[in-house]
GUTOR-885686 format. One record per residue: x, y, z of N, C-alpha, C in turn. Coordinates in steps of 0.001 Angstrom, whole numbers, plus 500000, padded with zeros to 6 digits. Layout:
BEGIN
XYZXYZXYZ
...
END
This chain:
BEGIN
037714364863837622038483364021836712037594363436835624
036422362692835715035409362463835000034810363310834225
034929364360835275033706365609834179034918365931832672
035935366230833548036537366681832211036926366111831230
037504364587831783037267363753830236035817363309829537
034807364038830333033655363741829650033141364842828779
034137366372828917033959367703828093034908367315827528
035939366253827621036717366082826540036605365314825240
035580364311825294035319363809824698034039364282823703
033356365031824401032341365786823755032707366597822650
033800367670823154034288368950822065034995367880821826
035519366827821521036686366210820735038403366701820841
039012365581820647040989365892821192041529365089820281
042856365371819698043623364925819186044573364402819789
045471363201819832047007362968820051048134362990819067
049025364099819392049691363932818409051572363886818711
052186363731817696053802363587818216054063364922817710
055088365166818782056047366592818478057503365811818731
058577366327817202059542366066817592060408367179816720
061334367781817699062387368225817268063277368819818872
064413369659818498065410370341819826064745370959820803
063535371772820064063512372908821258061744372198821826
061419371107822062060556370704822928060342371511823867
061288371757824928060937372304826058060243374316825867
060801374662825154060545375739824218059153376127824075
058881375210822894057173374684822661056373374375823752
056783373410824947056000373473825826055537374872826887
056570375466827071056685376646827648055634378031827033
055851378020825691054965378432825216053314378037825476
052973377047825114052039376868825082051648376757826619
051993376827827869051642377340828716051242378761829494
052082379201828571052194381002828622050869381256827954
050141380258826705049189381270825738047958380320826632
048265379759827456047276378863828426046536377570827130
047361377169826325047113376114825883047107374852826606
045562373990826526045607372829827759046552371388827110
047440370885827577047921369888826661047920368593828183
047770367596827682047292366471828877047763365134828264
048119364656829332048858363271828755049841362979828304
051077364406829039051973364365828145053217363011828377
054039362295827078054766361206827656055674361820826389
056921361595827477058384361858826699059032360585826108
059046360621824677059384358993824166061209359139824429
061637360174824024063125360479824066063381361888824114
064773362286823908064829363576824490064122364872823214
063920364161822012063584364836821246062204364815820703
061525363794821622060027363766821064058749363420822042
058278363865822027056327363557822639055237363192822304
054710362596823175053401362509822759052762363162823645
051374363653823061050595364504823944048921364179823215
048322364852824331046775365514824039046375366347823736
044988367469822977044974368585822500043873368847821940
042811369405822628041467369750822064041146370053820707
040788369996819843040354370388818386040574371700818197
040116372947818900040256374542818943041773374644819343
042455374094820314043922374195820552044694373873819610
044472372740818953044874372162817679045347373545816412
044488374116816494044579374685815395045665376223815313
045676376165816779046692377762817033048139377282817451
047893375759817309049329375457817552050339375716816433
050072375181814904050334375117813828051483376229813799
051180377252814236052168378944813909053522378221815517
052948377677816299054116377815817573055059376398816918
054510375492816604055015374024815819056510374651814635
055978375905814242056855376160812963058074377153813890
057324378161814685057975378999815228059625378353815561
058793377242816847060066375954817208060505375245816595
060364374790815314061025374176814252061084372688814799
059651372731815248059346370913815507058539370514814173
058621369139814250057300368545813116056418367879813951
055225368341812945054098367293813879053243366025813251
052641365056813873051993364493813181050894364171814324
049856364019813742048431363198814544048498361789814109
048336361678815671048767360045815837047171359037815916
046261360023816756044971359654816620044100360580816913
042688359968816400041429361255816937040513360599817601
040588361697818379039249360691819769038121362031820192
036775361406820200035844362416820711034381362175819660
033593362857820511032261362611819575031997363269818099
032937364800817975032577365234816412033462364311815680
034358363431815519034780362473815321034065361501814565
033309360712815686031998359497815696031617360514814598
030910361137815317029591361939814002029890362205812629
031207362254812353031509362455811289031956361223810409
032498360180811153032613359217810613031328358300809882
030567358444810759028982357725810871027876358986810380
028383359995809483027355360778809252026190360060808105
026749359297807482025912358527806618025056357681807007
025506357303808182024814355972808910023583356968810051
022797357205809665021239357555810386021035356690811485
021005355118810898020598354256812116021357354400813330
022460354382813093023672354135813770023794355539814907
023172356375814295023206358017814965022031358052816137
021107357088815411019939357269816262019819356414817414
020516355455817452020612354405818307022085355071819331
022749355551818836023845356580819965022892357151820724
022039358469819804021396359136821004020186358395822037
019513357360821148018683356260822496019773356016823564
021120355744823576021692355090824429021957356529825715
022268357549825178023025358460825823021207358703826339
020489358990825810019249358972826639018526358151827679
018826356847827371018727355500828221019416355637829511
020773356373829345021655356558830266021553357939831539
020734358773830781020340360108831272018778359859832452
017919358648831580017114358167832225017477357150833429
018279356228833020018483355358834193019336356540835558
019614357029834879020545358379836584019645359003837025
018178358391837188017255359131838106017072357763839200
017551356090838731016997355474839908018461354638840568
017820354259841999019014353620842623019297352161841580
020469352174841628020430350563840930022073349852841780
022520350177842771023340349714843744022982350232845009
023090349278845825023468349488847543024708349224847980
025399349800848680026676349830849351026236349632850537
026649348835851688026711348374852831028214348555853651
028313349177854564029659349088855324029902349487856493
030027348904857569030837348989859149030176348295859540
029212347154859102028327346318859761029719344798860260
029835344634861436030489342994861797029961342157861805
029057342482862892028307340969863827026732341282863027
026631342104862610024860342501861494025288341673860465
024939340580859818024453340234858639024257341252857328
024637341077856337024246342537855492022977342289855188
022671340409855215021538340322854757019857341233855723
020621341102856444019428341232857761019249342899857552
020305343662857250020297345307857068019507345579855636
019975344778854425019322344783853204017228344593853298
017039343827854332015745343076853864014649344092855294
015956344738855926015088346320856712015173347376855771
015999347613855215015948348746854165014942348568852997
014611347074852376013929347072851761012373347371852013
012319346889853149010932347028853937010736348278854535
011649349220854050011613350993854564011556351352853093
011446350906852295011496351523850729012762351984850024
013553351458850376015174351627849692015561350449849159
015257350319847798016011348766846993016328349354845572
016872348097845070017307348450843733016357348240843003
016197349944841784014956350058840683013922351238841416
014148351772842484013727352560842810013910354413842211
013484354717842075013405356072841507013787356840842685
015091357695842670016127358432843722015079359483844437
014021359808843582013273360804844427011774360447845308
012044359470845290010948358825846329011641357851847649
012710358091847917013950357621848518013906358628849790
013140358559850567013030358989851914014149358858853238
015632359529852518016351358997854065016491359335855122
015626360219855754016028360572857187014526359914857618
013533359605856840012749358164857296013125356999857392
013905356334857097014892355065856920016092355314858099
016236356212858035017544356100859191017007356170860396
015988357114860573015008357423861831014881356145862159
013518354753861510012967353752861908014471352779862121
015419352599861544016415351819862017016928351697863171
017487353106863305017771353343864566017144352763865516
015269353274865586014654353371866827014286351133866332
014218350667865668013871349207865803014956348590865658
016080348970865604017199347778865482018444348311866590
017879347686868205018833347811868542020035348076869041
020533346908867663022106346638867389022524347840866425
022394348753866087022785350011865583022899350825866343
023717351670866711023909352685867566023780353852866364
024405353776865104024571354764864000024321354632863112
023741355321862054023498355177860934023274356308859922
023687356103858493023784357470857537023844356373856700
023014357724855401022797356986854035023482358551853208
023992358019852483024531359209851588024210358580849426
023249359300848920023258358859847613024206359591846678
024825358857845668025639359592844709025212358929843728
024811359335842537025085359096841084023912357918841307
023998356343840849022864355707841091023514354716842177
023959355181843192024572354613843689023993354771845533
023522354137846399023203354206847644024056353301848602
025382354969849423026067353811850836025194354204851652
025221352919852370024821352860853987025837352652855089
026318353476855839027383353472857059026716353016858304
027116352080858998026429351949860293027736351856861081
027084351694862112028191351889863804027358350941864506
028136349843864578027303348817865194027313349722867032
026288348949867957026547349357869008027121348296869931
028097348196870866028608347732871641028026347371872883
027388345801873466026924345636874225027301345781875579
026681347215877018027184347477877364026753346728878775
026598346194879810026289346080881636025707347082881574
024454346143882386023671347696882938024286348666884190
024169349779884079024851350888884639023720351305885665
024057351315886808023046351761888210023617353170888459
022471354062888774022620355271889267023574355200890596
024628355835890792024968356177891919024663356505893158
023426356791892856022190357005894096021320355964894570
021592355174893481020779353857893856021494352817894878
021186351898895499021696350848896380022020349663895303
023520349161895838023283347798894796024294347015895182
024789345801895026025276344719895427026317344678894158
027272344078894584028449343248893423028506342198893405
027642341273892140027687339906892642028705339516891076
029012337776891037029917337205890190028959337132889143
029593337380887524029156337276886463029148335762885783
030141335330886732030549333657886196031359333003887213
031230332019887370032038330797888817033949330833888121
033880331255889747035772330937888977036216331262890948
037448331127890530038335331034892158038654332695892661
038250333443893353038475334752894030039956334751894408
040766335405893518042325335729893764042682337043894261
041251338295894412041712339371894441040497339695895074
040436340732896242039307341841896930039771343306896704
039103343903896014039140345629896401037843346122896842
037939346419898079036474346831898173036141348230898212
035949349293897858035878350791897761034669351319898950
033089350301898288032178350983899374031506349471899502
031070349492900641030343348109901498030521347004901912
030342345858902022030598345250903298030919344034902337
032556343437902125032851342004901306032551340754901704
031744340283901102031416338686901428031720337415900862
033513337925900153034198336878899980035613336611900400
036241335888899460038415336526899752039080335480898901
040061335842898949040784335052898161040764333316898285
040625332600897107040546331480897587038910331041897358
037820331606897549036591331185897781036255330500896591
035618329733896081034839329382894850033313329805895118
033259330628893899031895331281893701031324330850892367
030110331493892297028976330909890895028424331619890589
028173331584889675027389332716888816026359333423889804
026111334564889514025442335697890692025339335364892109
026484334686892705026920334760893888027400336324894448
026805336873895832027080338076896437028637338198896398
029303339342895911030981339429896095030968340674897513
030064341377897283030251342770898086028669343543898220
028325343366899362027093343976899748027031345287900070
025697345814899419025736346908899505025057347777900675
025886347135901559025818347657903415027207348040904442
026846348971905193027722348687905919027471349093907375
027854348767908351027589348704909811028495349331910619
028379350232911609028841350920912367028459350748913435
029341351312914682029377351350915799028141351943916371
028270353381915574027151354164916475025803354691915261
026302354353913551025746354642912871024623354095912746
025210352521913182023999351360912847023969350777911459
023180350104911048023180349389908964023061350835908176
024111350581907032024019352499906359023470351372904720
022894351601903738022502351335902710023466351996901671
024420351706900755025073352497900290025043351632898537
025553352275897820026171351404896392027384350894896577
027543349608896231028379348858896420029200349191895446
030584348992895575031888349434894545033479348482894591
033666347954893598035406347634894044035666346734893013
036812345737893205037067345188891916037293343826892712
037177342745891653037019341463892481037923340560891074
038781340266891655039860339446890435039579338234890745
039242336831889518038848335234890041039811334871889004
039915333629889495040578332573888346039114331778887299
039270332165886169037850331255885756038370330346883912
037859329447883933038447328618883074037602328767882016
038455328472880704037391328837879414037762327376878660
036850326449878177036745324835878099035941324844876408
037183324248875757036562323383874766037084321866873835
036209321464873790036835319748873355036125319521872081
037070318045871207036432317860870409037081316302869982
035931315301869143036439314171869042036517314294867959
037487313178866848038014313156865828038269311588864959
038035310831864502038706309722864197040594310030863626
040872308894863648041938309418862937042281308939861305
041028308167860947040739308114859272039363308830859047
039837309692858187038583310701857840038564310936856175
037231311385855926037187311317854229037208312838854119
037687312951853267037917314364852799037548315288851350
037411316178851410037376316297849493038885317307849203
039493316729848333040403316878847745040030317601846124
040797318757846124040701319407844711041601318199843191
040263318207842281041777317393841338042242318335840359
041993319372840320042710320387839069041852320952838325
040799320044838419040117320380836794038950321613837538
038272322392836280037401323322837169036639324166835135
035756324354835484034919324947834120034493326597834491
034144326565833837033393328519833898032125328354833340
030965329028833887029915329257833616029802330948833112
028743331311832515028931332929832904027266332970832458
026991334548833333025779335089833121025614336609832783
024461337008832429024079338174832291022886338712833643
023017339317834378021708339846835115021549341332834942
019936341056834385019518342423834195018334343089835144
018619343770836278017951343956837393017165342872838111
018001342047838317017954340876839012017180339765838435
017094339858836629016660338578835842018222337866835782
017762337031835682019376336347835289019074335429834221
019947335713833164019795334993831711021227334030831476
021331333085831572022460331886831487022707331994830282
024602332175830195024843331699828796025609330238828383
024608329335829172024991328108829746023979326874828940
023158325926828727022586324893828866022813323785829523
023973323096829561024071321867829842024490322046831529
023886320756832157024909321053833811026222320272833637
026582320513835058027913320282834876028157318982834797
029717319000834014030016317383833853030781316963835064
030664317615835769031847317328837185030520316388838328
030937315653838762029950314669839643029539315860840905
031030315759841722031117316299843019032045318234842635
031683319139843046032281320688843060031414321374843676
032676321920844010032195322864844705031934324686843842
031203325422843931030683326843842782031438328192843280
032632328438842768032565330155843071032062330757842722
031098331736843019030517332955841756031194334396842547
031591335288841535032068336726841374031093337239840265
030567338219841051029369339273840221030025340272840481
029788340875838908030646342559838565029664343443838339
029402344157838407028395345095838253028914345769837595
028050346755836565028617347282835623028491348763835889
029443349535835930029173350912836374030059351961835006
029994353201834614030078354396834126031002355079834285
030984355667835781031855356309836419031642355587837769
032428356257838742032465356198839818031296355452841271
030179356041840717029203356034841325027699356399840401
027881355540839311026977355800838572026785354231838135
026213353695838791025974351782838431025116351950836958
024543350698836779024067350570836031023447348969836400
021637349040836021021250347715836177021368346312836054
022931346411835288023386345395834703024528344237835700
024859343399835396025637342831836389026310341106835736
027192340847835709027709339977834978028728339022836368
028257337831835990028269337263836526029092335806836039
030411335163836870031288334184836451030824333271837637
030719331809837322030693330980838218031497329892837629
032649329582838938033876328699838233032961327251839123
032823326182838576032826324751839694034156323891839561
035231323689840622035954323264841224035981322128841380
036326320613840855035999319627841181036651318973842036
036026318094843329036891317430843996036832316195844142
037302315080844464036992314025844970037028313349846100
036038312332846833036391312074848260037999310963848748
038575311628849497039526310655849326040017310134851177
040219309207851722040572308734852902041865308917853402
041711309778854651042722310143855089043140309513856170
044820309257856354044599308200857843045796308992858195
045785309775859652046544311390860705047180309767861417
048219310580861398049029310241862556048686310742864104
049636310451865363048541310836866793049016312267866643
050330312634866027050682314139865813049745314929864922
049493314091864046048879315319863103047553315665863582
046883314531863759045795314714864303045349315632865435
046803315443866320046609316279867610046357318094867083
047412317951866018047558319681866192046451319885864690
045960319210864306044968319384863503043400320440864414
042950318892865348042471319143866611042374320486867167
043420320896867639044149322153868498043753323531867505
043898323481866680044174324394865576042561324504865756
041625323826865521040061324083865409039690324807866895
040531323863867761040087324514868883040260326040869384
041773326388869352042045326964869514041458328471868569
040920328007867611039920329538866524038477329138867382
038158328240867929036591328216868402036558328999869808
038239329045869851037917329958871874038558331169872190
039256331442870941040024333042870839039217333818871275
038410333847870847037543335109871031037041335538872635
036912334282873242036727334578875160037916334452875789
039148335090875061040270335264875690040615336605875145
040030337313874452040514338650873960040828339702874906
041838340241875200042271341559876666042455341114877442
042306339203877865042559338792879038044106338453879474
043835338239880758045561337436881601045870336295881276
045934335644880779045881334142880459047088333200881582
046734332840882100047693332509883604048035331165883432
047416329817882620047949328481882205047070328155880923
047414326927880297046863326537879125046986324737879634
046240324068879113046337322640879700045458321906878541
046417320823877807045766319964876781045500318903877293
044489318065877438044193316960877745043810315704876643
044320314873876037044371314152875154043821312235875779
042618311997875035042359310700875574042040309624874228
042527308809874134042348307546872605040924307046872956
040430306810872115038855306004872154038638305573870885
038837304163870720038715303271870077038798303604868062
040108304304868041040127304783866556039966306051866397
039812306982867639039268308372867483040537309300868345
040304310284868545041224310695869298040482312350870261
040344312264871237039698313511872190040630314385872673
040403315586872261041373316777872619040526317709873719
040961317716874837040676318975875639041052320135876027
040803320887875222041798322948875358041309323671876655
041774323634877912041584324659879217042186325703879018
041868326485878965042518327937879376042352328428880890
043323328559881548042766329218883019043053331038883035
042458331722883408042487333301882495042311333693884373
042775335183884554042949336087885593041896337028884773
040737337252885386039580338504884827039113339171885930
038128340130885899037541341017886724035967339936886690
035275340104887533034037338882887542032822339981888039
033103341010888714032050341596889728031795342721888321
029737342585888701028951343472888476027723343858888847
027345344964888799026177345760889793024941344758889995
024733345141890617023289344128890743021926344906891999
021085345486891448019986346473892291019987346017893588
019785346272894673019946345776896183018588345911896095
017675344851896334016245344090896920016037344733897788
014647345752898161014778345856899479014011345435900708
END
């Protein structure tokens, strides 16, 4: 799509209107003689606009009359165009081709990084290993070593299970696959015990192989024995085996928090300014002097980078920073608002150790203290608790 409006612009195109009856006629034709026409838009039933290379242009003239349309050029776009307009102007010619050369030169170095599938990785923390493997921006694409960079990642970080670098244009993605933290896994041949991962109430025994040393009802604690990895016979005597089965507890997931119920706040008042910048491979030139007249704000910044095509950046990068002004203002919650104010924090601080689980009760506990107000969020959850653990011998 690029390339060709970029041979289109080179050999130069016209737009022009066709109007008369036999439109469809004319078009037909000029598909038959493999004339390229692009962009075509039907204003009404008797007229068009279209696109049309300079060399196409000229063999149309005989099919235009044939069909007893009229034509007119509506505009001209393309570089013999420029050149001809500006043939007088030398300076003006010479400073085109510095640019288109400037541009031919800068598409030998990286001047973007793309980062993506990273969650719980920081981009910062992936950026400042890559840099320290020789991949940053301003680097020259052919001293860009990536199956050295992907190699050392891998083997020192980890939290990567995957990783690929793919370069296009001046452009460098990085794909990772974070890895998923897994329990250590005991050979089957090995001897090993099932003890509790965390204290909670034993609601469930499955025992598959060895000898259970709990039951329903028990309260256990963290790496307490659930299922030993023994078992005893009549005539066999003690057999050493890997322990196996599933062990269901009740275990509670706890978080609280205190609050007054007059609190200061910052409140937006409307008003808000724009800053803007220029960065040129990471100089940054302000088109700013004065600071701000706002006391208290808060700064958005959105940086655009300036790119060509697709995947062809450019060292440049422009940069808006809005400041937001707010003021502090005193808030006084009712015991309702406050409560589910409360709840609402809590309840995003403990989602996450309830994800796939049973959730079997929920229990708020609410206590006043002197102007404040204490919220307690229980969750009581149905989980699996038992995992391997090497048998000592």
């Amino acid at each position: 799509m690029f390339f060709k409006r970029g041979i289109d612009f080179f050999i130069g195109y016209v737009q022009i209107e066709l109007e008369g009856f036999f439109i469809e006629r004319f078009l037909n034709i000029c598909a038959k003689e493999q004339i390229r026409l692009w962009r075509t838009k039907k204003v009404n039933k008797s007229k068009i606009y279209t696109n049309i290379s300079i060399e196409d242009f000229k063999r149309i003239r005989k099919l235009v009359r044939k069909t007893k349309c009229r034509m007119k050029i509506r505009r001209k776009r393309g570089l013999p165009f420029i050149i001809r307009k500006y043939k007088n102007r030398k300076v003006f010619i010479f400073l085109f081709f510095i640019l288109i050369f400037s541009i031919f030169a800068l598409s030998n170095f990286i001047w973007n990084i793309e980062i993506e599938g990273n969650q719980t990785i920081s981009e910062e923390e992936i950026m400042s290993e890559i840099n320290k493997l020789g991949l940053y921006q301003g680097i020259l694409k052919n001293k860009v070593n990536a199956n050295k960079i992907i190699d050392s990642i891998r083997l020192e970080n980890e939290k990567i299970a995957w990783i690929g670098m793919k370069i296009e244009g001046t452009n460098a993605k990085i794909t990772i696959v974070e890895a998923t933290e897994k329990p250590e896994i005991i050979d089957e041949n090995e001897y090993c015990n099932i003890v509790a991962s965390k204290e909670g109430i034993i609601t469930k025994v499955n025992v598959t192989n060895g000898t259970a040393v709990c039951k329903p009802g028990d309260v256990v604690e963290k790496g307490d024995k659930l299922i030993e990895g023994w078992m005893e016979g009549k005539y066999t005597g003690v057999r050493y085996m890997h322990a196996s089965g599933e062990i269901e507890a009740r275990v509670w997931y706890t978080a609280e928090k205190t609050e007054s119920y007059i609190q200061t706040e910052n409140e937006k008042t409307g008003e808000e300014e724009n800053r803007y910048s220029i960065i040129f491979n990471k100089k940054q030139i302000n088109f700013y002097k004065t600071l701000s007249k706002f006391k208290k704000y808060d700064t958005i910044k959105i940086d655009k980078k300036i790119k060509l095509f697709n995947n062809f950046y450019l060292p440049i990068e422009f940069r808006k920073s809005t400041n937001y002004e707010y003021k502090e203002v005193e808030r006084q919650y009712t015991s309702e608002a406050l409560k589910e104010k409360i709840l609402t924090e809590l309840e995003e601080q403990i989602k996450e150790n309830l994800t796939d689980k049973e959730i079997a009760n929920k229990d708020v506990i609410i206590e006043e203290q002197n102007g404040a107000m204490k919220v307690r969020l229980i969750y009581e959850v149905l989980e699996k608790i038992g995992v391997e653990e090497k048998l000592v011998s």
